[in-house]
Wavefront OBJ file of the C-alpha trace (Angstrom):
o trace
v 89.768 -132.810 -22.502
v 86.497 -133.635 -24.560
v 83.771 -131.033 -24.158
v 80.341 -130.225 -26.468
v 81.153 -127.140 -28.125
v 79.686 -124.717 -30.732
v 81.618 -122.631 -33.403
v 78.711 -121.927 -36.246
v 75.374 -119.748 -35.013
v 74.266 -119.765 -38.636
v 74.574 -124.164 -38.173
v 71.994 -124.684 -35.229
v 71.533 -128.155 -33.788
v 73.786 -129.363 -36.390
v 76.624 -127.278 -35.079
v 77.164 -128.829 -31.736
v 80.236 -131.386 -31.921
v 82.259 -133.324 -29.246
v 85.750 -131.740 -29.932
v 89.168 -131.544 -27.747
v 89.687 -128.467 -25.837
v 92.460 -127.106 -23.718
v 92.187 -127.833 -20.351
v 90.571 -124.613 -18.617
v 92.660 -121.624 -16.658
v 91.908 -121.177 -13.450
v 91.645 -117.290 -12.789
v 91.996 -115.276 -9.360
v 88.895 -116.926 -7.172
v 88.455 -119.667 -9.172
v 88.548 -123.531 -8.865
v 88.508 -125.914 -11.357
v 85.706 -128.696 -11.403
v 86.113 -132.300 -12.543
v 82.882 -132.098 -14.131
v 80.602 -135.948 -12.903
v 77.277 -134.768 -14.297
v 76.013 -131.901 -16.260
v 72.749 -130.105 -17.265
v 71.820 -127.856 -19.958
v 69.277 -125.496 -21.451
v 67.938 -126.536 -24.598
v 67.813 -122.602 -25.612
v 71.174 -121.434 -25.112
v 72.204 -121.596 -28.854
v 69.933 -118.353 -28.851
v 71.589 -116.554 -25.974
v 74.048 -113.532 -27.083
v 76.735 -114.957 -23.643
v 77.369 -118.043 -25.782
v 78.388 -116.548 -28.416
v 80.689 -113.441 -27.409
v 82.319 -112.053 -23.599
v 81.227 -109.532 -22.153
v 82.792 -107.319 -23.610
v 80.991 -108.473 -27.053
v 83.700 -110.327 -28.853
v 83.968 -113.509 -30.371
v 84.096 -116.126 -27.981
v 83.684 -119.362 -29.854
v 84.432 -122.308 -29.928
v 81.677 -122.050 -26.547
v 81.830 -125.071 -23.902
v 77.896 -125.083 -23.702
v 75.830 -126.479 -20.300
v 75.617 -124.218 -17.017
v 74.694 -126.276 -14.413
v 77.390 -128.650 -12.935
v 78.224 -131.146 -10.197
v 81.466 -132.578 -9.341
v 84.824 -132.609 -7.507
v 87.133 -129.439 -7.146
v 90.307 -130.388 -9.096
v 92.455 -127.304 -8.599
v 92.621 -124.280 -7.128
v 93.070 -120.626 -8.659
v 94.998 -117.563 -6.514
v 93.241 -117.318 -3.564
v 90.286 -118.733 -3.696
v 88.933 -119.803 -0.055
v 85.774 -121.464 1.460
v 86.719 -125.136 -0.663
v 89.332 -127.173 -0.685
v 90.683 -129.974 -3.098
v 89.074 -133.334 -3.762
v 85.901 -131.551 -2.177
v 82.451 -132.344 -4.037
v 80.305 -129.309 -5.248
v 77.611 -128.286 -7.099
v 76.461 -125.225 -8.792
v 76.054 -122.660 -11.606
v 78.845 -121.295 -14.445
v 78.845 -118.263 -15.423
v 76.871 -117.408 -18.807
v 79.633 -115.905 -20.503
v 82.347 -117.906 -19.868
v 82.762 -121.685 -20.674
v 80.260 -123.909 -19.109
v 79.801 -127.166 -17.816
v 79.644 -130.002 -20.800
v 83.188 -130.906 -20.424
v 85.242 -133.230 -18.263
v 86.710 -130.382 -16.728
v 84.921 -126.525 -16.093
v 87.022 -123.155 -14.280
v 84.003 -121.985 -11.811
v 83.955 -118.855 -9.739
v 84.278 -120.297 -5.727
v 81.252 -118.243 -4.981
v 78.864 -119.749 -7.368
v 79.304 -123.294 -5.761
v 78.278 -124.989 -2.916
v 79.250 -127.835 -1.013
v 77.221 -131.332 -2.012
v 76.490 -133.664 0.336
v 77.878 -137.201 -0.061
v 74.443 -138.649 0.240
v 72.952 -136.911 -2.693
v 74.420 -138.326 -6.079
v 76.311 -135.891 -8.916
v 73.141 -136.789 -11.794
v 70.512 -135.567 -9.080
v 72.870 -132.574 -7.656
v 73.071 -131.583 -11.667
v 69.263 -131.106 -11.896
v 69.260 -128.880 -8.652
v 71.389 -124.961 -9.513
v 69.747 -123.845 -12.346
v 65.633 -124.842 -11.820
v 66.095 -124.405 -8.164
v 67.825 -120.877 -8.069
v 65.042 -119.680 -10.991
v 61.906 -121.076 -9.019
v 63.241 -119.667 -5.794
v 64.218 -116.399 -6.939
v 60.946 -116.126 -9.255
v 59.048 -116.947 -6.205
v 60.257 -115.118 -3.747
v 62.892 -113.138 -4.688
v 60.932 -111.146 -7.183
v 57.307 -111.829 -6.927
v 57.441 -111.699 -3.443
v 55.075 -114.570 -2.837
v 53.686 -115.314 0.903
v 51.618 -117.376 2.715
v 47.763 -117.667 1.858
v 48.771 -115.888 -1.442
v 47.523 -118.170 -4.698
v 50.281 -118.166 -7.435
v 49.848 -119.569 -11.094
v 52.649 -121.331 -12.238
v 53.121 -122.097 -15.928
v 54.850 -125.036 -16.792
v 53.740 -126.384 -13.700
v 55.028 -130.067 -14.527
v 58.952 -128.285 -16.047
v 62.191 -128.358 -14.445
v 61.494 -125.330 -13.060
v 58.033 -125.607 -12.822
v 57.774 -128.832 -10.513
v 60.248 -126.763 -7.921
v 58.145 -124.225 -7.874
v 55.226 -125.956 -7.141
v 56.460 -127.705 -4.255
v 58.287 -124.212 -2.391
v 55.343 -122.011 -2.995
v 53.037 -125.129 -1.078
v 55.829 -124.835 1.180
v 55.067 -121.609 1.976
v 51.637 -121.522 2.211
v 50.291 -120.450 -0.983
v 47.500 -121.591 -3.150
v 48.836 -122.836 -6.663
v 47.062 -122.926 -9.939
v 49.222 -125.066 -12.386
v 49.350 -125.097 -16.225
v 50.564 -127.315 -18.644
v 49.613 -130.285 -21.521
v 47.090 -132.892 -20.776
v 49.645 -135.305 -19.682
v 51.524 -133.178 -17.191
v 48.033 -133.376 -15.655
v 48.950 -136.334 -12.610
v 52.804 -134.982 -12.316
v 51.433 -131.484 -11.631
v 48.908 -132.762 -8.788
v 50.971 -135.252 -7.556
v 53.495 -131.935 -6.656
v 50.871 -130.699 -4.727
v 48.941 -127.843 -7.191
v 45.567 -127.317 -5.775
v 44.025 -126.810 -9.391
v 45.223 -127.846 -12.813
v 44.573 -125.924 -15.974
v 45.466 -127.867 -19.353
v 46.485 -125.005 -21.415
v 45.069 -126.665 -24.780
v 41.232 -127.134 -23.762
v 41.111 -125.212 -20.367
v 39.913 -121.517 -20.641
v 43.046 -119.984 -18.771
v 40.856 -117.637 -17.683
v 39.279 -120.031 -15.132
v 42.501 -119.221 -12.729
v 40.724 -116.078 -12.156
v 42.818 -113.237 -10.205
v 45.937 -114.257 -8.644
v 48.737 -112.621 -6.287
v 51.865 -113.980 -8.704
v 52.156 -115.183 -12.105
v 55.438 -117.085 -12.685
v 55.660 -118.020 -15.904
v 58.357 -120.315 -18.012
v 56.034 -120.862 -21.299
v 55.946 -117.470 -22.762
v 54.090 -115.956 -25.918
v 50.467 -115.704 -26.157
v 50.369 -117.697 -22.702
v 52.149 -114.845 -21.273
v 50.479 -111.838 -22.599
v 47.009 -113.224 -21.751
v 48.379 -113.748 -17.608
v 48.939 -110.245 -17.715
v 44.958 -109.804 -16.581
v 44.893 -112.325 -14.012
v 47.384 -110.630 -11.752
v 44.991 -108.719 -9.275
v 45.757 -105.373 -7.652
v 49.484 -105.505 -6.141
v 50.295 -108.685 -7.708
v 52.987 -109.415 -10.271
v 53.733 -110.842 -13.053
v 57.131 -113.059 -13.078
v 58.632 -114.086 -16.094
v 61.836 -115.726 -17.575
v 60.805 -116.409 -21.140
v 60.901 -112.821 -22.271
v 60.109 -109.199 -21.344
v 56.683 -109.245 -21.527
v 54.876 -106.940 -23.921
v 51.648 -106.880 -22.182
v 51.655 -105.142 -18.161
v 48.975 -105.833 -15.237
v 46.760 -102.678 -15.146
v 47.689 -102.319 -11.419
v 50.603 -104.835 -10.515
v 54.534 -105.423 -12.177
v 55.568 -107.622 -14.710
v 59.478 -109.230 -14.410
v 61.555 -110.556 -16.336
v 64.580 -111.812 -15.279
v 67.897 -114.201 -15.434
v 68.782 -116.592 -12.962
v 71.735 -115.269 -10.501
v 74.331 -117.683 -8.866
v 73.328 -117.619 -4.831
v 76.028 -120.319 -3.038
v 73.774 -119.572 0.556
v 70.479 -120.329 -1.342
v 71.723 -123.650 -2.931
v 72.511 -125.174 0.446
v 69.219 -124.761 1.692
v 68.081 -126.107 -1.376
v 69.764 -129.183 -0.946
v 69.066 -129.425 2.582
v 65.146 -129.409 1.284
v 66.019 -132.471 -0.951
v 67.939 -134.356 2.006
v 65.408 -133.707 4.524
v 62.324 -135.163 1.495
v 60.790 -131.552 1.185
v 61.623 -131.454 -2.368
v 61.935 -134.046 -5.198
v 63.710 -133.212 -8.347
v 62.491 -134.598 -12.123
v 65.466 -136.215 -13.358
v 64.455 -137.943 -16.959
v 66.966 -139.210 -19.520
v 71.080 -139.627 -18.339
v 72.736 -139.236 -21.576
v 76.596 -139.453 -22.007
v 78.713 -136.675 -23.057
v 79.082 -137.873 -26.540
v 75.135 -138.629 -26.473
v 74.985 -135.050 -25.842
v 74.627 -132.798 -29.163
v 71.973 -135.013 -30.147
v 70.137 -134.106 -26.590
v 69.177 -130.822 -27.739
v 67.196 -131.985 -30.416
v 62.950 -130.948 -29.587
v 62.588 -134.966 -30.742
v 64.790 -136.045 -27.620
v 63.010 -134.397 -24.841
v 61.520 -136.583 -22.022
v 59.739 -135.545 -18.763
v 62.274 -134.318 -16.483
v 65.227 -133.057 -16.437
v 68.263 -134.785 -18.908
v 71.072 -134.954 -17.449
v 74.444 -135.739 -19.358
v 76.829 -137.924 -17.224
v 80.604 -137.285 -17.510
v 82.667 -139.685 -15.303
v 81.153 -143.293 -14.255
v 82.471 -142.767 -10.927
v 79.504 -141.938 -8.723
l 1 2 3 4 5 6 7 8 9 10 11 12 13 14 15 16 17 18 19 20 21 22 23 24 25 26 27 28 29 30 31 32 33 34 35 36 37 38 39 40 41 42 43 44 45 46 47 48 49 50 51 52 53 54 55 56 57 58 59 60 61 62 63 64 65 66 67 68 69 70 71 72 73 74 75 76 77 78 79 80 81 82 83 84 85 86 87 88 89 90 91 92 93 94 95 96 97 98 99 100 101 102 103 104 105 106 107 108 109 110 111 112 113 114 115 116 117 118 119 120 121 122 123 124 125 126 127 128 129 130 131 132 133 134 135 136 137 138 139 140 141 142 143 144 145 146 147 148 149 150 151 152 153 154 155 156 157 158 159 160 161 162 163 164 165 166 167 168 169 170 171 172 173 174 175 176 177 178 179 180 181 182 183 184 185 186 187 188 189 190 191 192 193 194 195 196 197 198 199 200 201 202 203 204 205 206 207 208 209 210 211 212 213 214 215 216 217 218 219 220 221 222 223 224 225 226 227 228 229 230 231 232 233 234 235 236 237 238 239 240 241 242 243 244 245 246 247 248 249 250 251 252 253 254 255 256 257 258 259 260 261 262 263 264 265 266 267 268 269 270 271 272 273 274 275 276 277 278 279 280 281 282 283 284 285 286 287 288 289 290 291 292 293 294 295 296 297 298 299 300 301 302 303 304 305 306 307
């Protein structure tokens, strides 16, 4: 099968290559995906799980790409809850072989069944920004209604989702971002847009939660607007800086098969619109990485023409 893989850390962009791999194994409570549509995270050549197991050894040549939609090919020994020929959608593990390939070995539990209504590019935007903007939210900063939240990145992948669950729920948002995320970020539904390059981000004043996806000097300084209580969510990095009276988190994105349903119910049922931008194909998709090929939205990188 053809898959975007790395073998060099020392090569950066340049070492991502299209290359033939075996087709994957599928372990105890596993299936095996026919990958449709992938997406990926422009930082993983700097994450340690793409480069070694768990158990800290070698792992390369690394399948890179985490979030995946698709149909279940095969299944491992005794894996329940899908069946064959069934469509899913979901999240591959970090240390394990991930989802720019024509075919990807998933655990069972960290997919979810996709509806036949929502198509594999748009179901490939969804595990990863959804899971990190709901469990950010929620999960971790513990965000309720009449609450105000500042969101950084307000216009992101993971940004724009949160934005439209925390109006869900009732809170006041604050968004950040560049000039020209100004009209996506209010047309999300912020109540008040900051542009981080010539508005004081001080003018957000004292907030409940801080989720932030920017990091650096942005991050530090949001460490005095959380007020009494609040808390500071992060997943660029542990923060160095912490709220005189609140928490600061940092934290990685965790596979939830119950949460992803509900998350596509919410885009089914209109009460949450994704960012998709450029559709790339899997060859197009070393050169996606690249800072000059980013667009707004999402890329996605689509793997079989059979929608």
């Amino acid at each position: 099968m053809q898959a975007v893989t790395v073998r060099d850390r020392s090569a950066g962009l340049a070492g991502l290559s299209l290359t033939e791999e075996p087709y994957p194994h599928a372990a105890e409570n596993d299936v095996i995906v026919r990958v449709h549509a992938a997406g990926f995270t422009r930082g993983e050549l700097d994450w340690p799980a793409t480069w070694t197991d768990r158990a800290g050894r070698d792992r390369t040549p690394s399948v890179l790409g985490h979030d995946v939609s698709g149909v279940v090919a095969e299944l491992g020994y005794g894996t329940t809850g899908l069946s064959v020929g069934q469509r899913v959608f979901g999240l591959t593990d970090w240390a394990r072989n991930g989802s720019l390939a024509e075919y990807v070995a998933v655990e069972a539990r960290n997919l979810a069944p996709l509806p036949a209504d929502i198509a594999y590019t748009v179901a490939a935007a969804l595990p990863i920004s959804g899971l990190t903007a709901w469990q950010g939210l929620f999960d971790h900063g513990r965000l309720a209604a009449g609450q105000t939240v500042l969101i950084h990145g307000a216009a992101g992948s993971v940004g724009s989702i949160a934005v439209q669950l925390a109006r869900e729920a009732g809170a006041r948002v604050i968004g950040t971002g560049r000039a020209g995320d100004r009209d996506t970020a209010l047309g999300l539904g912020v109540d008040t847009f900051l542009d981080l390059q010539s508005d004081p981000l001080e003018d957000a004043g004292q907030v409940d939660v801080v989720f932030d996806a920017i990091g650096g000097d942005i991050l530090e300084r949001s460490a005095a607007l959380v007020r009494a209580g609040g808390t500071l969510v992060t997943i660029a990095s542990p923060p160095m800086v912490q709220p005189r009276e609140g928490r600061a988190i940092f934290f990685v994105v965790e596979p939830d098969r119950a949460r992803l349903a509900d998350l596509a119910r919410r885009l089914r049922d209109g009460r949450l619109r994704l960012i998709v931008g450029a559709v790339r194909t899997l060859a197009e998709a070393p050169s996606a990485f690249a800072p000059a090929q980013r667009t707004p939205g999402k890329t996605i990188i689509r793997i079989a023409e059979d929608e």
